[in-house]
One Martini backbone bead per residue (centre of mass of N, CA, C, O) as a GRO file, in nm:
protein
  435
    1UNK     BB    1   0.654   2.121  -3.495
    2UNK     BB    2   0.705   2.366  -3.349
    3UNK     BB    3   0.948   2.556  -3.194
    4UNK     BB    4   0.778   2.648  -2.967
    5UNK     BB    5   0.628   2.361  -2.892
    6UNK     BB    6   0.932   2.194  -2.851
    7UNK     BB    7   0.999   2.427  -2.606
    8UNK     BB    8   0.749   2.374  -2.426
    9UNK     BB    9   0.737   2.073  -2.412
   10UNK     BB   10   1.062   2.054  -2.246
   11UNK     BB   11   1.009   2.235  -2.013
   12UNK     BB   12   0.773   2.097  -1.908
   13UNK     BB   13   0.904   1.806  -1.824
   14UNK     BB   14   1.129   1.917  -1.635
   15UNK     BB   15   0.866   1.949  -1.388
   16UNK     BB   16   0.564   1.871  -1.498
   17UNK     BB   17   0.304   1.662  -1.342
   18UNK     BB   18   0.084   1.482  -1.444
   19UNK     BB   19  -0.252   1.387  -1.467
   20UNK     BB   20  -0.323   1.104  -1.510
   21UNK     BB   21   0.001   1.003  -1.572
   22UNK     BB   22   0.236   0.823  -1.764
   23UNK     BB   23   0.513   0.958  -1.824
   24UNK     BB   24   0.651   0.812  -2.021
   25UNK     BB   25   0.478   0.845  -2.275
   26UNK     BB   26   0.620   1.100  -2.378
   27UNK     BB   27   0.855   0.972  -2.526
   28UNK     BB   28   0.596   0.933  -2.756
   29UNK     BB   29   0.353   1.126  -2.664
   30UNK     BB   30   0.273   1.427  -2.760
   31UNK     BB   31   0.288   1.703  -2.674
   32UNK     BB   32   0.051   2.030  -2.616
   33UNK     BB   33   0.051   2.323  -2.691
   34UNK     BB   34  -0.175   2.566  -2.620
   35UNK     BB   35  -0.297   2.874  -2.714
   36UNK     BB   36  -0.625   2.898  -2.772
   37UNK     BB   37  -0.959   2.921  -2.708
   38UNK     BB   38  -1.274   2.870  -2.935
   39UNK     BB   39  -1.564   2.716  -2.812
   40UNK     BB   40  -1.457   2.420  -2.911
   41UNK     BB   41  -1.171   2.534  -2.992
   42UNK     BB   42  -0.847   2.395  -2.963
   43UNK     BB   43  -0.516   2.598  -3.010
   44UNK     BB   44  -0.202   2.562  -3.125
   45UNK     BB   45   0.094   2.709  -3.271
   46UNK     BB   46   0.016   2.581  -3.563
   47UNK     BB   47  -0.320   2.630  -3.584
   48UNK     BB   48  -0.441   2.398  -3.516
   49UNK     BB   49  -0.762   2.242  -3.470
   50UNK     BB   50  -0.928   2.095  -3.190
   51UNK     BB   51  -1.246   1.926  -3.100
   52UNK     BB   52  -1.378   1.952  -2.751
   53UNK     BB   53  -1.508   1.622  -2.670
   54UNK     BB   54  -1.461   1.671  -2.329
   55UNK     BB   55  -1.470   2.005  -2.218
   56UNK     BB   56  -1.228   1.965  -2.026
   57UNK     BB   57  -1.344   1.764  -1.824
   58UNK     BB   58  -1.648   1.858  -1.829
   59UNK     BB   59  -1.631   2.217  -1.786
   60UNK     BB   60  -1.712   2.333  -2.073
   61UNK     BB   61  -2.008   2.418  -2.165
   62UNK     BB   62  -1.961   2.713  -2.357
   63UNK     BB   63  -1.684   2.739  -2.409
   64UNK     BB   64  -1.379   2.875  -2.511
   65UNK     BB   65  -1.425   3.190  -2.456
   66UNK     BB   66  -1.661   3.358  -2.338
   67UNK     BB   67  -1.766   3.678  -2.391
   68UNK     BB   68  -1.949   3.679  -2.133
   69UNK     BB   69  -1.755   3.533  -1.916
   70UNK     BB   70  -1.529   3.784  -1.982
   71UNK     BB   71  -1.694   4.024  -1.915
   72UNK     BB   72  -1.729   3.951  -1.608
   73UNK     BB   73  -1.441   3.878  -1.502
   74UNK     BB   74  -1.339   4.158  -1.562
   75UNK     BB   75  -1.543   4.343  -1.385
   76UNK     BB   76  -1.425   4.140  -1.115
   77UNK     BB   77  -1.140   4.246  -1.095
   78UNK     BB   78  -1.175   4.560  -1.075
   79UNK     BB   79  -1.301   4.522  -0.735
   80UNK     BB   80  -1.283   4.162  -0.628
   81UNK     BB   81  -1.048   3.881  -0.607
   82UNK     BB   82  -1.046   3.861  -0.298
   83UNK     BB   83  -1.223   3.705   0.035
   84UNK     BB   84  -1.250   3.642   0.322
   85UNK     BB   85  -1.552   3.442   0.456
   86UNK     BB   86  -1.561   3.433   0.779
   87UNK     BB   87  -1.593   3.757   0.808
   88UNK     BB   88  -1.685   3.808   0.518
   89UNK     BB   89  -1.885   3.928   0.213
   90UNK     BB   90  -2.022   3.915  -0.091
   91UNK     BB   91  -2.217   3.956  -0.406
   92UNK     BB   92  -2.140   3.689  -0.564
   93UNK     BB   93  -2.224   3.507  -0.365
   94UNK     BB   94  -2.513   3.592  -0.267
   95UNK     BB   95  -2.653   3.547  -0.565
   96UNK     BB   96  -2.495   3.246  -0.624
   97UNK     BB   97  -2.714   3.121  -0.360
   98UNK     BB   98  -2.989   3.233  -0.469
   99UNK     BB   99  -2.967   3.039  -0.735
  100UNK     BB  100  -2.919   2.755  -0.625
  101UNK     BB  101  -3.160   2.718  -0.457
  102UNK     BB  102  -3.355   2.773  -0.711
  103UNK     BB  103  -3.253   2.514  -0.887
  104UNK     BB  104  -3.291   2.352  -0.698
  105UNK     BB  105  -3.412   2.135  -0.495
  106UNK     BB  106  -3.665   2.126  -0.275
  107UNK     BB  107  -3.481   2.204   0.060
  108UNK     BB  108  -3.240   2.340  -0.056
  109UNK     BB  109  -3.099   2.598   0.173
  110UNK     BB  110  -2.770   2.547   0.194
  111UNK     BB  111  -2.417   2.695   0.115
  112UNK     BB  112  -2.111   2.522   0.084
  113UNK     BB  113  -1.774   2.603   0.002
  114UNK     BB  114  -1.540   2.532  -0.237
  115UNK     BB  115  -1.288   2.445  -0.487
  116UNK     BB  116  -1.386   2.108  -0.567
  117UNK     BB  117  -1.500   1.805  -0.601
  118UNK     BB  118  -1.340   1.662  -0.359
  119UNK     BB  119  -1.409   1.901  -0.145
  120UNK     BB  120  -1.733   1.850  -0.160
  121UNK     BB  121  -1.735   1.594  -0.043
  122UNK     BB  122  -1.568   1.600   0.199
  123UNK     BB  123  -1.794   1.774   0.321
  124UNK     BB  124  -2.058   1.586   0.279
  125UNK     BB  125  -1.917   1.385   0.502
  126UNK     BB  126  -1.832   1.574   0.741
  127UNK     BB  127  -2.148   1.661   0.751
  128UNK     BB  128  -2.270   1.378   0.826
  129UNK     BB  129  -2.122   1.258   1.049
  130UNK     BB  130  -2.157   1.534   1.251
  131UNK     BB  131  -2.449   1.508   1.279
  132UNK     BB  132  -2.440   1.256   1.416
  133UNK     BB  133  -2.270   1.349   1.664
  134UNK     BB  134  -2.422   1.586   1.762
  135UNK     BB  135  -2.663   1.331   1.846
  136UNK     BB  136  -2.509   1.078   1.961
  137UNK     BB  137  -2.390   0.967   1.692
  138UNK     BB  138  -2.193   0.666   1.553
  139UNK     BB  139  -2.071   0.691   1.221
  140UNK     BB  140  -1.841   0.566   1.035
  141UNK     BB  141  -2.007   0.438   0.740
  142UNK     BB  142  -2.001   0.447   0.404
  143UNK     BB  143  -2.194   0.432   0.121
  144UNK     BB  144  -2.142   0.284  -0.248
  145UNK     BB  145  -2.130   0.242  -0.525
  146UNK     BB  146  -2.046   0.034  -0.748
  147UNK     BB  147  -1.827   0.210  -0.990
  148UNK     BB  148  -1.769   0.430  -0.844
  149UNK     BB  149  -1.678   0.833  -0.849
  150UNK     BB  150  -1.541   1.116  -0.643
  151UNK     BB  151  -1.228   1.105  -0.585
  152UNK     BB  152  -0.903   1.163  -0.440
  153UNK     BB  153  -0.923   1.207  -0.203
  154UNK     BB  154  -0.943   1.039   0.104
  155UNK     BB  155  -1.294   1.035   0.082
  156UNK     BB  156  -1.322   1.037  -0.212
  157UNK     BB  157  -1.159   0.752  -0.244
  158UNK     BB  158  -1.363   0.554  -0.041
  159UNK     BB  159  -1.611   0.646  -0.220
  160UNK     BB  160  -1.504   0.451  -0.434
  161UNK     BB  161  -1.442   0.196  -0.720
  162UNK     BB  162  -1.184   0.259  -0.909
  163UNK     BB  163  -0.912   0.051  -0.882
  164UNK     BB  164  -0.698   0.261  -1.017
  165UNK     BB  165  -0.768   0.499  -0.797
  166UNK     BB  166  -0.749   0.310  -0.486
  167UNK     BB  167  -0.576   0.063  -0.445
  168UNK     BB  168  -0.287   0.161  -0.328
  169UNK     BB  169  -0.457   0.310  -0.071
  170UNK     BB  170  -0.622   0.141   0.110
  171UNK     BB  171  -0.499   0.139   0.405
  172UNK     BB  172  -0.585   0.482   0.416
  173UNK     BB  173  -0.899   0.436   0.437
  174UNK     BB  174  -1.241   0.479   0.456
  175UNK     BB  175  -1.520   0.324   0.589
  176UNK     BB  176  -1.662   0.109   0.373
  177UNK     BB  177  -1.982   0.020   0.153
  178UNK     BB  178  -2.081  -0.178  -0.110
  179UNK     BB  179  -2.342  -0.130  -0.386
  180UNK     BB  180  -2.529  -0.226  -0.632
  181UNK     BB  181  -2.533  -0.133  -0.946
  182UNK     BB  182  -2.714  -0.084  -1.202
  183UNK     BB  183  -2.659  -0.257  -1.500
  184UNK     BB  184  -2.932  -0.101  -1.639
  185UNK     BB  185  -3.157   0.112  -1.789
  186UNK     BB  186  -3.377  -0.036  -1.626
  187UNK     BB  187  -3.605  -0.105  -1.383
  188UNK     BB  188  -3.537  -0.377  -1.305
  189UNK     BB  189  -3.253  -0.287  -1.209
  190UNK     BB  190  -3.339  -0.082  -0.990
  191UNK     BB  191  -3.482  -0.313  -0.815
  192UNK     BB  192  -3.246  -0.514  -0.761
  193UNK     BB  193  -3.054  -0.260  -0.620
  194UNK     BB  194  -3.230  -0.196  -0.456
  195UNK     BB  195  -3.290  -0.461  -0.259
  196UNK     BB  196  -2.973  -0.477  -0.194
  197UNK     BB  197  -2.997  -0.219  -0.033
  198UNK     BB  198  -3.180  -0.293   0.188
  199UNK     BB  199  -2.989  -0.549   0.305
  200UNK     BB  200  -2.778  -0.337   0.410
  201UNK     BB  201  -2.977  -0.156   0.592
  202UNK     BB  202  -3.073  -0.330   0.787
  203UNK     BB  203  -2.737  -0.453   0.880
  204UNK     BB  204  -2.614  -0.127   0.904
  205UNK     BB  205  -2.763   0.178   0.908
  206UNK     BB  206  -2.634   0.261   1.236
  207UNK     BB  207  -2.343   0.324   1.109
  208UNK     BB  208  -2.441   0.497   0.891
  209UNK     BB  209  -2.439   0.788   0.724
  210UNK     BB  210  -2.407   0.775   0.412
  211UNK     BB  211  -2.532   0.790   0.064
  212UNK     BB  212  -2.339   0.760  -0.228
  213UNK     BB  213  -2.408   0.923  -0.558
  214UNK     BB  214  -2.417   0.922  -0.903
  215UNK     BB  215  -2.656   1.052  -1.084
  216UNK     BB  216  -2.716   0.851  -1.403
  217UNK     BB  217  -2.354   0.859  -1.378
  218UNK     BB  218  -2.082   0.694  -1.454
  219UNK     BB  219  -1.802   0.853  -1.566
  220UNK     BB  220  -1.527   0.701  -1.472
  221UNK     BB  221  -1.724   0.431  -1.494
  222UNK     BB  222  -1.764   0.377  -1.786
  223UNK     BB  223  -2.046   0.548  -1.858
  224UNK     BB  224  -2.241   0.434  -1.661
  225UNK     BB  225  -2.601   0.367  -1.664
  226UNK     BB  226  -2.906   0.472  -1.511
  227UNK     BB  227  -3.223   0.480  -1.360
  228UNK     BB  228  -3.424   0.682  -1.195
  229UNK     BB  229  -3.585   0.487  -1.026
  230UNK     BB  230  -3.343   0.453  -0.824
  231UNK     BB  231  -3.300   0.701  -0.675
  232UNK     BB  232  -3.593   0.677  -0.543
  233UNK     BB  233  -3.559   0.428  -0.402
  234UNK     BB  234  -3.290   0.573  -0.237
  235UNK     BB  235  -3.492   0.789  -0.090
  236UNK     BB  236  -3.668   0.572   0.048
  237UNK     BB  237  -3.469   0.406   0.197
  238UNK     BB  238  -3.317   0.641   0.351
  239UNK     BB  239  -3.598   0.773   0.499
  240UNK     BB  240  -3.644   0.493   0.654
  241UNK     BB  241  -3.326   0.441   0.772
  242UNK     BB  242  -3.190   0.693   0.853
  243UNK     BB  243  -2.996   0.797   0.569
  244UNK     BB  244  -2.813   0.982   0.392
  245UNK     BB  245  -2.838   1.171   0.074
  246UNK     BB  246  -2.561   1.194  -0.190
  247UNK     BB  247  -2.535   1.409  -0.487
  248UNK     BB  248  -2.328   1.353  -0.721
  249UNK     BB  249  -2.333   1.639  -0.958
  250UNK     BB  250  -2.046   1.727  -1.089
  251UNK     BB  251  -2.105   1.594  -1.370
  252UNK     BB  252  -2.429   1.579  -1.409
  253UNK     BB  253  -2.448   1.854  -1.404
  254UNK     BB  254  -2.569   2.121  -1.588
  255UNK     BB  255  -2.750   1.960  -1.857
  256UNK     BB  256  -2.621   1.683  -1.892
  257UNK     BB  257  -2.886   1.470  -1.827
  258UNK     BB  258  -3.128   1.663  -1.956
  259UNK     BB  259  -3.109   1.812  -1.716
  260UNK     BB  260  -2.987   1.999  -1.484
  261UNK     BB  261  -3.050   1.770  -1.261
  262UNK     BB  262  -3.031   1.400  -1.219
  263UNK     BB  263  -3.248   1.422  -0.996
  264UNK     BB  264  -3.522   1.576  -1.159
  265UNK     BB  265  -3.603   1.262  -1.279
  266UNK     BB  266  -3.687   1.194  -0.960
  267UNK     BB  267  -3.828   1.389  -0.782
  268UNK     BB  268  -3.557   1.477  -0.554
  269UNK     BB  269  -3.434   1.517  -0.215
  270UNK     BB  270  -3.128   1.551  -0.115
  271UNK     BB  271  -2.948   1.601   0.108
  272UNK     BB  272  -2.692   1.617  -0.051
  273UNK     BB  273  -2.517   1.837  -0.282
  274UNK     BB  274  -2.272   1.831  -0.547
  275UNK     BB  275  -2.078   2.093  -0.685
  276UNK     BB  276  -1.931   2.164  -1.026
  277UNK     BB  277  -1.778   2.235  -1.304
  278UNK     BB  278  -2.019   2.397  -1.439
  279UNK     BB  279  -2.066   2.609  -1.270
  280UNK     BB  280  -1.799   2.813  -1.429
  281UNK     BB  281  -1.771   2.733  -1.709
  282UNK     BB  282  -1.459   2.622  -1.680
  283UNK     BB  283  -1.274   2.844  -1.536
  284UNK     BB  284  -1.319   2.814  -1.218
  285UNK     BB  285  -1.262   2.716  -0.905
  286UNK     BB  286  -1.546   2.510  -0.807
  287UNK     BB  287  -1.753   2.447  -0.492
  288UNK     BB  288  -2.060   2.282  -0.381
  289UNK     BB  289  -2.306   2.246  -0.092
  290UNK     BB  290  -2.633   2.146  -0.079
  291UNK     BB  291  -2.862   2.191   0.241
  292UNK     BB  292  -3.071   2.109   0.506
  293UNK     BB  293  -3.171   2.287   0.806
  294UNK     BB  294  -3.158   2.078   0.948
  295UNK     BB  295  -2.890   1.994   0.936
  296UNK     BB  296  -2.793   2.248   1.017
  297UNK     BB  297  -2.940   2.284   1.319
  298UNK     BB  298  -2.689   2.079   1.403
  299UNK     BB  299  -2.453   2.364   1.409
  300UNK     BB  300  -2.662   2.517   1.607
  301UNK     BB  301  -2.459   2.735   1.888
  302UNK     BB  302  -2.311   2.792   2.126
  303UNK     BB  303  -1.949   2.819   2.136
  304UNK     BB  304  -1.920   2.600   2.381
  305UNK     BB  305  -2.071   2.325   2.222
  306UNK     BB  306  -1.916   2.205   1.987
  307UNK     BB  307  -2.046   2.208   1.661
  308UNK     BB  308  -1.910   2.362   1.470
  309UNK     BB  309  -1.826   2.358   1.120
  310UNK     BB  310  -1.446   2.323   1.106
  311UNK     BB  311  -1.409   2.441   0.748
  312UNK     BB  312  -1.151   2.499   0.540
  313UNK     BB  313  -1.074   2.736   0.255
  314UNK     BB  314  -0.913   2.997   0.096
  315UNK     BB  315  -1.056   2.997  -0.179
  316UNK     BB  316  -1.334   3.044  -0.074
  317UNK     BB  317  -1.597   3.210  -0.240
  318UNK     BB  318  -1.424   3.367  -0.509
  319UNK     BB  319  -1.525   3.590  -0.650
  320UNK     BB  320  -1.433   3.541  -0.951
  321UNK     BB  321  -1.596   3.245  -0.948
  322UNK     BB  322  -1.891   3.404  -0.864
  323UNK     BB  323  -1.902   3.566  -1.124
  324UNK     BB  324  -1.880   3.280  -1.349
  325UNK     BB  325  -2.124   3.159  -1.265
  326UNK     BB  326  -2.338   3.354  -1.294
  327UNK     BB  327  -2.315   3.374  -1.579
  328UNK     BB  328  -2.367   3.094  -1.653
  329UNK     BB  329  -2.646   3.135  -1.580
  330UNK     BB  330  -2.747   3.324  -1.749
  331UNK     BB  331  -2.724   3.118  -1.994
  332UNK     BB  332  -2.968   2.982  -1.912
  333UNK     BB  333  -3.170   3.220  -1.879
  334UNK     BB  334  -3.144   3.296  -2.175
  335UNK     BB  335  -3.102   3.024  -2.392
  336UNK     BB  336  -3.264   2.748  -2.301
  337UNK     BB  337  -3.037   2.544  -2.276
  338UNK     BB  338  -3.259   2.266  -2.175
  339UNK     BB  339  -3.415   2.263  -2.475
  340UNK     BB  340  -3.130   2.290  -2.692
  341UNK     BB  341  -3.000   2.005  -2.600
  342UNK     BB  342  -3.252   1.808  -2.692
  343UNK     BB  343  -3.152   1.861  -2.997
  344UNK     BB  344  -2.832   1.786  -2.962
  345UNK     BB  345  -2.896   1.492  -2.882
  346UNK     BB  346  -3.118   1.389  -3.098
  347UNK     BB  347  -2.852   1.393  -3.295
  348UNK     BB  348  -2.628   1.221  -3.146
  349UNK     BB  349  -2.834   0.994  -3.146
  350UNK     BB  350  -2.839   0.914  -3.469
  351UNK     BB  351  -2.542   0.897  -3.521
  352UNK     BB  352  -2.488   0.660  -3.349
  353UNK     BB  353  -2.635   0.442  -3.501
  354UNK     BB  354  -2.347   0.380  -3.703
  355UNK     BB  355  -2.199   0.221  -3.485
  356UNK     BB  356  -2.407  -0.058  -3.558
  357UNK     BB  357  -2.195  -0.173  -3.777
  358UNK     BB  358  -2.000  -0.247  -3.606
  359UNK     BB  359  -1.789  -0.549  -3.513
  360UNK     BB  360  -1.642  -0.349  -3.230
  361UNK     BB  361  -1.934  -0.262  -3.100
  362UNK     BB  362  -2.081  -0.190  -2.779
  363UNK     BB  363  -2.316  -0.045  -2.547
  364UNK     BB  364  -2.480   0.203  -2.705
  365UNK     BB  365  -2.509   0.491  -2.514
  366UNK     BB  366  -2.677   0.748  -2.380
  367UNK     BB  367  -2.730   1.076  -2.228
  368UNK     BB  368  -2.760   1.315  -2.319
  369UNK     BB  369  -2.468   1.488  -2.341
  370UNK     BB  370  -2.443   1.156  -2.353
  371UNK     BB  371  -2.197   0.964  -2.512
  372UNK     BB  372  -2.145   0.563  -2.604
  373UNK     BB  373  -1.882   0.326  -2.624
  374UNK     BB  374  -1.735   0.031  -2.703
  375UNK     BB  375  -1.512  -0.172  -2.735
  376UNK     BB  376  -1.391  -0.486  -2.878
  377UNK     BB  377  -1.143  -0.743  -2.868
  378UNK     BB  378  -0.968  -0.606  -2.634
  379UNK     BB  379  -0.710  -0.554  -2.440
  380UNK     BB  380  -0.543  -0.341  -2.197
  381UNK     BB  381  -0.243  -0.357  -2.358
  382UNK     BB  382  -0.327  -0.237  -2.647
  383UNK     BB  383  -0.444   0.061  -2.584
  384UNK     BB  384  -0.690   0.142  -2.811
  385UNK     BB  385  -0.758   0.416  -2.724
  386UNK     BB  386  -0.502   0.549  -2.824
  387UNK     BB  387  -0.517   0.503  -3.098
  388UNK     BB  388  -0.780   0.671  -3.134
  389UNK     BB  389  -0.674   0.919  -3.029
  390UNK     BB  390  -0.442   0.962  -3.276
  391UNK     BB  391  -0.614   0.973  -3.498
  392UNK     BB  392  -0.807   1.221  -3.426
  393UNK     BB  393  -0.644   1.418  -3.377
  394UNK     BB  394  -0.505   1.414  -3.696
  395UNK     BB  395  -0.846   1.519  -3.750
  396UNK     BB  396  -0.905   1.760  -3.474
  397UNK     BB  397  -0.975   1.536  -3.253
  398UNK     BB  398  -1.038   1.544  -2.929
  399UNK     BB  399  -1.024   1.256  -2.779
  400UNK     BB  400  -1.073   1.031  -2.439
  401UNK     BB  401  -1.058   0.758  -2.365
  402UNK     BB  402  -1.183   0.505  -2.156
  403UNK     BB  403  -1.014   0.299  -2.243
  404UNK     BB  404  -1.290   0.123  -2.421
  405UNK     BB  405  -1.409   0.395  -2.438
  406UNK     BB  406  -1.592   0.619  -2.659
  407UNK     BB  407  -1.707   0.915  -2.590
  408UNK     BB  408  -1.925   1.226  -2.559
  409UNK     BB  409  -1.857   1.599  -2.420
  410UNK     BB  410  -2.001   1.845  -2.546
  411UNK     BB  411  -2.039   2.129  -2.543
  412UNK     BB  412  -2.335   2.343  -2.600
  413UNK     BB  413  -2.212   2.514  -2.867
  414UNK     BB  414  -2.221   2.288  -3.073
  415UNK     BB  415  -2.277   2.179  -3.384
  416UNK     BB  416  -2.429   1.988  -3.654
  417UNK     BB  417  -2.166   1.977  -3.791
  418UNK     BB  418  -1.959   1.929  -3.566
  419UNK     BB  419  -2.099   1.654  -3.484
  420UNK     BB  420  -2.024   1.524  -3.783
  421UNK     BB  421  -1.713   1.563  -3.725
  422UNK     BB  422  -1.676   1.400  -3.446
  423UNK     BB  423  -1.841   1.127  -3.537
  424UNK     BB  424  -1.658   1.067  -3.784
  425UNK     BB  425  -1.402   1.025  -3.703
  426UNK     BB  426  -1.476   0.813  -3.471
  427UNK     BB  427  -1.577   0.587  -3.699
  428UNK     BB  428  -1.265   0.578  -3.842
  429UNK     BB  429  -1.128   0.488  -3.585
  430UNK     BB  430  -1.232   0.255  -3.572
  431UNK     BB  431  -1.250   0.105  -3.850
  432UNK     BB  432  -0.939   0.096  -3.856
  433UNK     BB  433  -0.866  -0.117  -3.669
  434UNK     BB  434  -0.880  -0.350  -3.915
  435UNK     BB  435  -0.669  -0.250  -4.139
   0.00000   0.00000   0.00000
């Protein structure tokens, strides 16, 4: 490493605590400063440039500097960079709230913005409690699939399941109850927990606000897949016993699972939407949720009669991340976005499967933009995963296995050159494990 390298990393160390990392083992792990990206690869002090194929947390789905998301942001910062949005509106989130609405589910009307992804849960978990409370009735309870992931604040650290980051906090969490996720993509499978919902919801439901689920994919619970039709019986099931369906869409949404949005596969509409990562192609804090009249309208009040969602954050719909959020649309309805996305991933598919020879993978499953596969026959003290990170990051390529999991979820700007180096890289990480 370069000395500017050496001193930016030792300089980081002094203050700054990495999230979802145990800093002791920057001791052994080398910090890398990056200086500067473009496309789908991020370059160090040293020139080295490496394939950043999990978008940096699943949100630059364009690429990073992308020349048209960059000319879009610089237009609006000499304009108008931030402005109070309880007193005032500006044009880019006006723009930016009528073309959510025009390419969600049918009947997702209102949009309240926030500015990340675990604080669009909790905006959509406190606007489901409230509305039943609004009507007369307290539902204290959130249903949620076992094995997902929504986020680390505790509305939505509560109504997760991943007990790496739930554990320690359980004392301090909100009243919830979870129901099995289908084991496998196949229909069986959502029939099964199908049912298995519907006796929690029988037993339960008047006290349920809503049941919260990641539409076809736990990204977090180890890129865990199932079937659209699970989505649909969970919708007829939710309307059946009146309690609301909220779908986050934060890390599946925006062409990630092969349509728009995961809901899309199963031709249903959710009451609550959460969006954020790609909304603004990975480049500033947005969230939003997205919601139907029928819920605002017990919202909607006399001053004196206190109905009203009391909730808010500083930097809610902040002109320059709704100006780069427009951009964002603009490139899928420039560029036909998921319907080239969708030969970008059957080439990612057939790429797969040469990971079937090797006989320490199992599991090897897809969804659109994402792929995914476990590694086998180790504990989790051998750390697997890092060690296939260091392989291939010294080979250009920067992996980020989740323990045994090791994932594929790059940019869609990424070519089929470069899919050829990002899976052969990984391919001889994982063989290398034997040698």
């Amino acid at each position: 490493m370069s000395k500017k390298s050496v001193d930016l990393a030792q300089k980081d160390l002094e203050h700054i605590w990495h999230p979802c990392t145990q800093m002791k083992d920057y001791e052994k792990l080398p910090l890398i400063p990056i200086k500067k990206g473009k496309g789908i690869y991020l370059y160090d002090y040293d020139d080295n440039k490496y394939i950043d194929s999990i978008s940096s947390w699943w949100v630059n789905i364009f690429g990073h500097s992308n020349e048209y998301i960059n000319q879009k942001l610089k237009e609006q910062v000499d304009n108008l960079e931030q402005v109070i949005l309880t007193c005032f509106t500006h044009e880019p989130i006006v723009k930016l709230s009528k073309r959510l609405v025009d390419i969600t589910p049918k009947g997702l009307e209102k949009v309240f913005y926030a500015d990340n992804g675990s604080s669009a849960v909790e905006v959509a978990l406190k606007m489901s409690y409230q509305y039943h409370k609004n009507r007369g009735e307290t539902r204290p309870y959130f249903l949620s699939l076992e094995n997902g992931y929504h986020g680390e604040t505790i509305g939505a650290l509560s109504v997760s399941d991943v007990g790496l980051y739930k554990d320690t906090f359980d004392t301090i969490l909100l009243k919830t109850l979870q129901v099995p996720v289908p084991k496998d993509q196949s229909d069986e499978a959502a029939h099964e927990a199908a049912s298995e919902l519907e006796e929690i919801l029988i037993e339960h439901s008047y006290k349920i606000s809503a049941f919260i689920l990641e539409p076809l994919i736990q990204c977090a619970g180890s890129m865990h897949m199932y079937s659209p039709l699970y989505l649909k019986l969970a919708r007829e099931l939710c309307s059946e016993y009146e309690i609301h369906l909220i779908a986050d869409e934060i890390a599946s949404g925006f062409g990630r699972t092969g349509t728009m949005f995961g809901v899309n596969q199963a031709n249903i509409t959710p009451d609550f939407m959460t969006l954020s990562k790609g909304l603004t192609g990975g480049y500033l804090p947005l969230s939003c949720v997205l919601t139907t009249n029928a819920i605002y309208d017990a919202f909607y009040c006399d001053y004196n009669e206190q109905k009203a969602f009391l909730h808010s954050h500083s930097f809610t719909g902040n002109p320059l991340s709704c100006s780069v959020a427009n951009a964002t649309l603009d490139i899928f309805e420039r560029d036909d976005v998921i319907n080239e996305n969708k030969k970008l991933s059957a080439y990612i598919g057939k790429k797969l499967n040469m990971f079937k020879e090797l006989i320490n993978v199992e599991n090897i499953r897809q969804l659109g933009m994402v792929a995914a596969f476990d590694i086998k026959g180790y504990k989790p003290e051998d750390r697997i995963g890092l060690k296939v990170f260091d392989y291939a990051l010294e080979r250009g390529v920067f992996l980020r296995p989740l323990g045994n999991v090791v994932y594929f979820m790059p940019p869609y700007v990424i070519t089929y050159d470069e899919i050829d180096t990002m899976m052969d890289v990984a391919y001889d990480a994982i063989k290398s494990l034997h040698l």
